[in-house]
C-alpha positions in Angstrom: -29.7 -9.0 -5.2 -28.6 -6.0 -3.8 -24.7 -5.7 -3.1 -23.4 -4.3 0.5 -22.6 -0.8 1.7 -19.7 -2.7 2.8 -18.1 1.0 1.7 -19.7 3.5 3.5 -17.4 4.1 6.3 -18.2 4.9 9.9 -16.2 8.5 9.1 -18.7 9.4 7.3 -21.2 9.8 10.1 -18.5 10.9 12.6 -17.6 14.2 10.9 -20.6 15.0 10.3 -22.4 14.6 13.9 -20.3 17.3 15.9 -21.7 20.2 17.9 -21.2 23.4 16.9 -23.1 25.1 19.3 -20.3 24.5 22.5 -17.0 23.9 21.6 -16.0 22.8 25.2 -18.9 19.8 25.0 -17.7 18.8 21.0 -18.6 15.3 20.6 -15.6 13.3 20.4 -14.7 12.8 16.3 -13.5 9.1 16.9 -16.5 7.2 17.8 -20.0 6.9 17.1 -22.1 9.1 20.3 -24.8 7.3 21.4 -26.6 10.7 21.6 -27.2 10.7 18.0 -26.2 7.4 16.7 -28.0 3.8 17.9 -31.6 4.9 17.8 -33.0 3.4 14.2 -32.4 0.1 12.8 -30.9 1.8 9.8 -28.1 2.8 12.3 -27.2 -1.0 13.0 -27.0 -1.7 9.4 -24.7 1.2 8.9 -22.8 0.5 11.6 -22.2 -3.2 10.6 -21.1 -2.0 6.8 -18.7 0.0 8.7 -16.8 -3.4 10.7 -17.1 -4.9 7.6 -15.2 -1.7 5.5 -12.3 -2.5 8.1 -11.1 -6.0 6.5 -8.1 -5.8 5.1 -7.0 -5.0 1.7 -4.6 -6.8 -1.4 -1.4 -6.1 0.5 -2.4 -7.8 3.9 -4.0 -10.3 1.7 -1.3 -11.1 -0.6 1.5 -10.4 1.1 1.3 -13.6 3.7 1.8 -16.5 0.8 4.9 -14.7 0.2 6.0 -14.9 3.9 6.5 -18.9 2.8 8.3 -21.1 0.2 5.6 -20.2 -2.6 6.4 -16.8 -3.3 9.4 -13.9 -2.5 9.6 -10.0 -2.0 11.7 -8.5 -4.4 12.1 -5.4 -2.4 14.5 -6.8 0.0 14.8 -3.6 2.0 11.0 -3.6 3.5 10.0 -5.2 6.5 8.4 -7.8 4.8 11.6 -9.4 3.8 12.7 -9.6 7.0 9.5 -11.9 7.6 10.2 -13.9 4.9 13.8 -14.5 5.6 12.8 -15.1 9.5 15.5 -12.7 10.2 12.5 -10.2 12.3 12.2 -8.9 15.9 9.6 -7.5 18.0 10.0 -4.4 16.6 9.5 -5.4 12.8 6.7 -2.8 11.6 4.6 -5.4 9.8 4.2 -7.9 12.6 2.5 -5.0 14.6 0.4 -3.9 11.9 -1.4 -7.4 11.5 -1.6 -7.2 15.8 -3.2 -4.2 15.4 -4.9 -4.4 12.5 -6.9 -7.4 14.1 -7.8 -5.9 17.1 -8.8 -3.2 15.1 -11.7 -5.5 13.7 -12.0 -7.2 16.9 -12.8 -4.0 18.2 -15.0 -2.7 15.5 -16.9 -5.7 16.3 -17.3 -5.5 19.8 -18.4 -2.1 20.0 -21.0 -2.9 17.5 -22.2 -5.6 19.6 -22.1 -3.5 22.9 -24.1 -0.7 21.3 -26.5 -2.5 19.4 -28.1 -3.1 22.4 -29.3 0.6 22.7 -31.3 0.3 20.0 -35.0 0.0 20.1 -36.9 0.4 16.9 -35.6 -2.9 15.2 -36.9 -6.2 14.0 -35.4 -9.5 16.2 -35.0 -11.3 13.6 -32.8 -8.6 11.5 -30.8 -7.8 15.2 -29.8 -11.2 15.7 -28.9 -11.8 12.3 -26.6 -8.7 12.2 -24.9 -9.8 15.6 -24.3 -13.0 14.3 -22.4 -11.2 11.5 -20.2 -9.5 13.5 -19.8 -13.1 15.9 -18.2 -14.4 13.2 -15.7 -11.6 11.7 -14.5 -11.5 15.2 -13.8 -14.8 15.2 -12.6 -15.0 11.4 -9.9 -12.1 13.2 -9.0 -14.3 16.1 -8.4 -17.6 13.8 -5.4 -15.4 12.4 -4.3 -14.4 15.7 -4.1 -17.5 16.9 -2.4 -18.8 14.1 0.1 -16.0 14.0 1.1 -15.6 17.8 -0.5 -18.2 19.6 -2.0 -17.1 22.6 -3.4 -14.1 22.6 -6.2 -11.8 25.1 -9.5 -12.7 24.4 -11.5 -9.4 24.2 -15.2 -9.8 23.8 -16.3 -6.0 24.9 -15.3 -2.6 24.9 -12.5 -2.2 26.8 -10.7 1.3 27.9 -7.2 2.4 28.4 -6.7 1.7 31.3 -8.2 -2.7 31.3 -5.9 -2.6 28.0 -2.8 -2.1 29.5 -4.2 -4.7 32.0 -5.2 -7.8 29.9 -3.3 -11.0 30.1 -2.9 -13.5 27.1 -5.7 -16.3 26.9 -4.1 -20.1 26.3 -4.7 -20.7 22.6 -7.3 -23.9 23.8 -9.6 -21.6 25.5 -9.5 -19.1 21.9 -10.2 -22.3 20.1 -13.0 -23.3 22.2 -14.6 -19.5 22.3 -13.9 -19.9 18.0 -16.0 -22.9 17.7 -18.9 -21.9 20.1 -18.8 -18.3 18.8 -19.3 -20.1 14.9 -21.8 -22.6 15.9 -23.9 -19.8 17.9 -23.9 -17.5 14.9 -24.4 -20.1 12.1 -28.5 -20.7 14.0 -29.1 -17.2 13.0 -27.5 -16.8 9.8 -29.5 -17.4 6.7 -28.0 -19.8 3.8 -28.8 -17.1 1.3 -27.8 -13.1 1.9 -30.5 -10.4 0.5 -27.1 -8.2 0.3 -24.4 -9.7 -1.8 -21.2 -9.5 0.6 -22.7 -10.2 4.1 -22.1 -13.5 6.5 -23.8 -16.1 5.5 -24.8 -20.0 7.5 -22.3 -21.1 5.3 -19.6 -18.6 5.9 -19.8 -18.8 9.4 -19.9 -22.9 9.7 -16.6 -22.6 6.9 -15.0 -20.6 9.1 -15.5 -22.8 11.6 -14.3 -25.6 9.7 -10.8 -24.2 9.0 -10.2 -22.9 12.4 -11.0 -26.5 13.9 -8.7 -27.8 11.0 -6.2 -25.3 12.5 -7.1 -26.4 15.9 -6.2 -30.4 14.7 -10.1 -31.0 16.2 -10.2 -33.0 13.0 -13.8 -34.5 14.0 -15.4 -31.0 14.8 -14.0 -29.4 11.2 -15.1 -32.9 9.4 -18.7 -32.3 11.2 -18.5 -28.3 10.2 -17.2 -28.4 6.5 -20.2 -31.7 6.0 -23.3 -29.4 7.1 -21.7 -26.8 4.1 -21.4 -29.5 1.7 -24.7 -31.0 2.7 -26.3 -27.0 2.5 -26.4 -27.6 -1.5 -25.7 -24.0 -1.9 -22.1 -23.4 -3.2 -20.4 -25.3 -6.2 -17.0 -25.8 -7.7 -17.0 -22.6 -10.8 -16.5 -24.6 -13.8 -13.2 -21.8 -14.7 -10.6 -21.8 -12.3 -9.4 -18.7 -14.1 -12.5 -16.8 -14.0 -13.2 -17.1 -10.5 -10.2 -14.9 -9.7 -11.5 -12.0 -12.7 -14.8 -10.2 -13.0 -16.1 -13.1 -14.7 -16.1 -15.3 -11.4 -17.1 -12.4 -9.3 -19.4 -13.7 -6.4 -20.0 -16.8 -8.7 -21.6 -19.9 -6.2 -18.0 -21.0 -5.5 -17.5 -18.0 -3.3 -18.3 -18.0 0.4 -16.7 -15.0 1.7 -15.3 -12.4 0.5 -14.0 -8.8 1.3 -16.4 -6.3 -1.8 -14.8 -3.9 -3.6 -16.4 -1.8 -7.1 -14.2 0.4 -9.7 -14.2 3.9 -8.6 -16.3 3.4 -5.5 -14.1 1.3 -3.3 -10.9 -0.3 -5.3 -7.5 -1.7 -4.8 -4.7 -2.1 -6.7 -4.0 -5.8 -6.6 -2.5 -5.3 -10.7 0.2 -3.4 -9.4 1.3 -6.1 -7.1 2.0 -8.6 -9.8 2.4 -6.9 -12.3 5.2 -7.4 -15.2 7.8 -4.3 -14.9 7.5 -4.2 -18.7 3.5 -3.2 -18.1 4.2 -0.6 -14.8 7.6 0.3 -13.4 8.7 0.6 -9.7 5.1 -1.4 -8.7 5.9 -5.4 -8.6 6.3 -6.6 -4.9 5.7 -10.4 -5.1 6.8 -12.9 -7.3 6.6 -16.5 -7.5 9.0 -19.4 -6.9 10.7 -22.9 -8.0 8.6 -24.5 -4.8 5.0 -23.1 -6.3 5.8 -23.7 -9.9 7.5 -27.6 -9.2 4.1 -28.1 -7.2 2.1 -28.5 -10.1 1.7 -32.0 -11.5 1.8 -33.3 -14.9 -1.6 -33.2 -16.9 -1.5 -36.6 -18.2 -0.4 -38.8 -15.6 -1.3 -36.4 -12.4 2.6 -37.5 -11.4 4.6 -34.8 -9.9 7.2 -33.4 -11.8 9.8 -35.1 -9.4 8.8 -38.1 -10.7 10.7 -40.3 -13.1 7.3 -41.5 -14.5 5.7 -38.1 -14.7 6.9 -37.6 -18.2 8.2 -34.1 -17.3 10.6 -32.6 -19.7 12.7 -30.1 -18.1 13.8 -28.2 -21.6 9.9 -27.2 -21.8 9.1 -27.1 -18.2 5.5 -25.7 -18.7 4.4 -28.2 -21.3 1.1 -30.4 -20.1 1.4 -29.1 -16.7 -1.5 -28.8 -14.4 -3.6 -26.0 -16.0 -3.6 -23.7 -12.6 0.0 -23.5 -13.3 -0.9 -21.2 -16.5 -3.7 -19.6 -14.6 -1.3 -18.5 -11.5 1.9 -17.7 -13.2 3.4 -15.8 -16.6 6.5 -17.5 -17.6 8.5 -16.5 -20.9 6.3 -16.6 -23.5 2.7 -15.4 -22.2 0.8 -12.9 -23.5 0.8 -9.6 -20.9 -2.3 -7.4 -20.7 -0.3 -4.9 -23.4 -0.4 -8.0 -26.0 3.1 -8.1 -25.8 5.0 -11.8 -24.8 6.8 -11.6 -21.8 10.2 -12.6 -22.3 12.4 -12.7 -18.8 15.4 -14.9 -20.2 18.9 -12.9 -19.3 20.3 -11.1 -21.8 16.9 -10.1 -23.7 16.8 -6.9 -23.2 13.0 -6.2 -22.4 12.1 -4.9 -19.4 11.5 -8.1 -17.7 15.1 -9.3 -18.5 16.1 -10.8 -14.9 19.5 -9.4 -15.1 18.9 -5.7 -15.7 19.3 -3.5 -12.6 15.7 -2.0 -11.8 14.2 -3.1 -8.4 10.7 -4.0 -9.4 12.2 -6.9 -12.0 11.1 -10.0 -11.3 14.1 -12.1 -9.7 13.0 -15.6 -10.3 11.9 -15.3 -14.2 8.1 -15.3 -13.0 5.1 -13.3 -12.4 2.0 -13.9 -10.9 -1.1 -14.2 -13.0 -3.2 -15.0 -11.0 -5.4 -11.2 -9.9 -4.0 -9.8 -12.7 -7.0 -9.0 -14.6 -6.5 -7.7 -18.4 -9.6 -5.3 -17.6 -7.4 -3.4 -15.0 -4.6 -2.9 -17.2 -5.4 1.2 -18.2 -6.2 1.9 -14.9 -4.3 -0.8 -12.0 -5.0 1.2 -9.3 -8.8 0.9 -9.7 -9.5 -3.0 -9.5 -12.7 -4.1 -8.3 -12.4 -7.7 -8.4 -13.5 -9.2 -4.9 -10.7 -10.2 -2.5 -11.8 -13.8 -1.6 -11.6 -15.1 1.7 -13.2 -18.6 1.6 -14.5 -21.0 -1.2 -16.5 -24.0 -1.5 -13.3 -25.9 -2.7 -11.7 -25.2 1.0 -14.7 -26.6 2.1 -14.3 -30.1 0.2 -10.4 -30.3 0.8 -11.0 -29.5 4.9 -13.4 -32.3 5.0 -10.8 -34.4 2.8 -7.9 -33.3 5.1 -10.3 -34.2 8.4 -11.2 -37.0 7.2 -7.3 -38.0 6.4 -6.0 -37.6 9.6 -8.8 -39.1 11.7 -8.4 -42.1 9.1 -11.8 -42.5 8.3 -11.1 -42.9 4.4 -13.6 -43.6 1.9 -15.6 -42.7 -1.5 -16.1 -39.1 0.1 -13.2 -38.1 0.7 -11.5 -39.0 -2.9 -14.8 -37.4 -4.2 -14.1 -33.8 -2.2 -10.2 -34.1 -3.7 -11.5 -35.0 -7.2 -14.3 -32.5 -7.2 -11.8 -30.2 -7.2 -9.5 -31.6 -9.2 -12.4 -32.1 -11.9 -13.1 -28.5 -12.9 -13.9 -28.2 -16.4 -10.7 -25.6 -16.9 -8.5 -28.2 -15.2 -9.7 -31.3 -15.3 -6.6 -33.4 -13.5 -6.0 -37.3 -12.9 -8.4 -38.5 -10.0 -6.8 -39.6 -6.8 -7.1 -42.9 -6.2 -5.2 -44.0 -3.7 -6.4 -44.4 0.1 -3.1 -45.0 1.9 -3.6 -42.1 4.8 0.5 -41.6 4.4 0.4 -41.0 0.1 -3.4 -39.3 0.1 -2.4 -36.9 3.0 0.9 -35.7 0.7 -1.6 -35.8 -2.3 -3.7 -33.5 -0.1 -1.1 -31.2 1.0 0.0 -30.8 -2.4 -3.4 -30.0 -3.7 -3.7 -26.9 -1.0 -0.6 -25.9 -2.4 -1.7 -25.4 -5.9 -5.2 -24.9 -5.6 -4.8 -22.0 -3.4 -1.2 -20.4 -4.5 -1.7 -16.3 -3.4 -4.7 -16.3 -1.2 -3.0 -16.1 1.7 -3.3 -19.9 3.2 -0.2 -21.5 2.6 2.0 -19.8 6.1 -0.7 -21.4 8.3 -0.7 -24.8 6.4 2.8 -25.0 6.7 3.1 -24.1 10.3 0.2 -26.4 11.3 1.8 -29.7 9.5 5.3 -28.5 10.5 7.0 -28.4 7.8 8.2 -24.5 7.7 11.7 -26.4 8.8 11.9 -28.2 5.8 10.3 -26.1 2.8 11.5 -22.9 3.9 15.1 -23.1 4.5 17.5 -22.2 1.5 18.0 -19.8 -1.3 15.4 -18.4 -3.6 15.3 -20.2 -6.8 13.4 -19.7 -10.2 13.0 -20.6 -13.6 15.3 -23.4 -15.2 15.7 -22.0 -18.7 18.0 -23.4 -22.1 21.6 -21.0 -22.2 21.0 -19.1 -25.0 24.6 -19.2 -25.4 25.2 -23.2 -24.6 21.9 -24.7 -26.2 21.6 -28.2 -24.5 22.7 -26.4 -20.8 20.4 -26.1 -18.3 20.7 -22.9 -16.0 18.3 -22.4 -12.5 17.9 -19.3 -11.2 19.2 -18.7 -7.7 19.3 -15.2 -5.8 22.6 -14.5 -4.7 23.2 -13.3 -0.7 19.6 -13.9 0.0 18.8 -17.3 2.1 16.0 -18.1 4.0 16.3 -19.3 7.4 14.2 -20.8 9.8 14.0 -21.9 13.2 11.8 -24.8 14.5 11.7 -23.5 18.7 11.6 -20.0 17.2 9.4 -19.3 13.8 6.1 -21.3 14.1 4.9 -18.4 16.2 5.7 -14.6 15.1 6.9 -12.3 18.3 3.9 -10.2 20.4 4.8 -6.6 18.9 7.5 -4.6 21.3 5.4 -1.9 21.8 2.5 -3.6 23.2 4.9 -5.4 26.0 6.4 -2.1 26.3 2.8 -0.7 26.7 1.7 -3.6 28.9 3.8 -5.4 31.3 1.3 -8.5 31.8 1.8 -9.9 28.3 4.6 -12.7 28.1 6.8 -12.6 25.1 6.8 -15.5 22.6 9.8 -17.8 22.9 12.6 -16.8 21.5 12.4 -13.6 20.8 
């Protein structure tokens, strides 16, 4: 199969399609002109690569997991702290980025779908498919939204200055009910199977619309949606949980969507993010915490850790743990892409040492593994793993989740849980129980773990409400021996830095200052 343009950029053409001739009738440099663009079908397939070249990169898609209980900022100075400690206003930098970086895309996508229409020399069947495409990233962009401020305007065309400091905000029903048509509409002419490695697929599309009606708590119409994926026979668990987030699980069958990148053509540097400050100084932002890493279960009796009958053993912590816990976090003792252990224990005095005073130095004795691809190591600014969006083992835990909560329990749903539990890399304790109360915490738990760092974890925990409850409180870390004392026990805890949380406040982030500023028919969010 061939792979996607998904790089060549829609600036590409602009520069080069301006007048020279009359200065005074230049073609404007920030849009495509229908003058010389929109006449081939070649042009709509350029034009779609370029909506597709505007979804976001490793710190959008990183940084929101860290916005919970599962991870922390070390750089408590940027703006992203702010969002993690829930101390933010309208005016917090980052919360209008991710406004306007989604209407960004929804407006990529709109104009794509206005102007398509201009074109004459293309096949149906390719025009449909490539509108559906762009159907469903503007939907995938409005999920977020929706999740992230509640209501928000529903754009579905070009719109100019003037109508967008006009627009009112849509009720989030009426965005849930455009979500799920929008899907269904574009998952007819979608095919199963992409010629182009990257693009929308049926499957994409109808998992998409899964996990927005999960969002939505339409627990029938996600059950429905994530059952005609399943029922496709297309995707499949990866054997290697670890692979499938390094270049040897790169577009494996497990992957539904995701966002392309390539070395050297169009990279990222996800490396630098997690990486050790004994591998790269001054480049760490997120590390992991004492919720993520007490989520994982014990190997042998699928207990958690909490558990009197577990059989943890808190003086070697990581010892028959669930095995993503060693595939989504270095702790003292792992081997770093240099071949050198990490050691983070105070007093040390390695570069990782937790008590030294350099600001990239992981505060909670962890790093995250998980992205952090040995083959990156000479060069971390040039990564070229995929950024994954969604997977088939969403897929099986929506239609578990559904399934849960409309208490409709049965072989199939403990199948979808244990089909994921059941990888050969992992290979945890079936669930067996089918009390709704136990198997939805067995379920919740499961999300946790399975997808630590890809950027699901704030919307789970805002959609169950329990942001109250698991956010609230210092950072902790890792509980290590006193080298000093053996036999004591020590836990990290950051000092001066507590999370907060509001329940009337936090489920919903603030509509960005400048666009209520900007427009006086949008309401502000409560509370803010």
């Amino acid at each position: 199969m061939k792979n996607i343009g998904i790089y060549c950029m829609l600036l590409c053409i602009v520069l080069n399609v301006s007048c020279k001739k009359d200065l005074l009738n230049t073609l404007p440099k920030d849009r495509l002109s229908s003058e010389l663009f929109w006449k081939t079908q070649e042009d709509a397939i350029i034009a779609s690569n370029g909506v597709y070249s505007v979804l976001g990169n490793q710190w959008r898609y990183t940084s929101m997991d860290a916005f919970t209980d599962i991870g922390h900022f070390i750089l408590q100075w940027r703006g992203e702290s702010e969002i993690e400690k829930n101390t933010y206003n309208a005016s917090n930098g980052v919360i209008g980025g991710e406004w306007s970086y989604y209407y960004t895309l929804i407006r990529s996508s709109n104009d794509f779908l206005d102007k398509v229409e201009l074109i004459k020399e293309i096949d149906p069947t390719i025009k449909k498919r490539l509108i559906a495409e762009m159907k469903t990233i503007r939907s995938f962009a409005y999920i977020n939204l929706t999740m992230l401020f509640g209501d928000v305007p529903l754009v579905v065309k070009p719109i100019n200055v003037t109508e967008a400091k006009e627009i009112t905000r849509t009720a989030t029903k009426e965005i849930w009910d455009f979500i799920s048509k929008e899907l269904t509409d574009a998952s007819v002419d979608l095919p199963e199977v992409q010629e182009e490695v990257g693009r929308i697929t049926k499957g994409a599309a109808l998992g998409l619309k899964a996990r927005g009606m999960l969002y939505a708590g339409r627990y029938k119409e996600a059950k429905e949606a994530a059952n005609q994926v399943i029922k496709m026979g297309v995707y499949k668990i990866h054997p290697s949980y670890k692979e499938l987030f390094d270049y040897a699980g790169k577009n494996s069958s497990e992957i539904i969507f995701a966002r392309q990148y390539a070395k050297d053509v169009a990279a990222h540097s996800i490396f630098t993010f997690f990486t050790a400050n004994s591998l790269f100084t001054q480049a760490c932002q997120v590390v992991p915490t004492k919720s993520l890493v007490d989520a994982y279960e014990m190997k042998t009796t699928g207990l958690p850790i909490e558990n009197s009958a577990s059989g943890f053993n808190p003086f070697k912590p990581y010892e028959n743990r669930d095995p993503r816990l060693k595939y989504t976090v270095f702790v003292s003792g792992d081997i770093l892409a240099n071949g050198k252990p990490l050691n983070t224990i105070p007093g040390n005095g390695s570069a990782d040492d937790i008590t030294i005073s350099a600001e990239n130095v992981t505060s909670s004795g962890w790093y995250f593994k998980k992205w952090v691809s040995n083959s990156d190591f000479a060069n971390p600014w040039n990564s070229g793993l995929n950024l994954i969006y969604l997977r088939y083992a969403e897929i099986l835990l929506i239609y578990a989740e559904a399934s849960i909560e409309l208490n409709e329990i049965d072989n199939s749903v403990l199948n979808a849980i244990n089909e994921v539990r059941a990888r050969q890399d992992v290979n945890m304790p079936k669930v067996i129980t089918t009390n709704q109360s136990e198997l939805r915490e067995r379920l919740r738990r499961e999300r946790n773990v399975e997808f630590a760092m890809e950027g699901l974890r704030l919307f789970d925990i805002r959609r169950w409400k329990t942001a109250e409850k698991v956010i609230p409180g210092p950072v902790k870390g890792m509980t290590y021996e006193n080298p000093k004392s053996p036999g004591q026990l020590v836990t990290v805890q950051l000092s001066g830095y507590v999370k907060e949380f509001k329940s009337d406040k936090n489920y919903l982030w603030p509509i960005p200052f400048n666009e209520i500023l900007l427009n006086k028919n949008l309401t502000q969010n409560k509370g803010y």
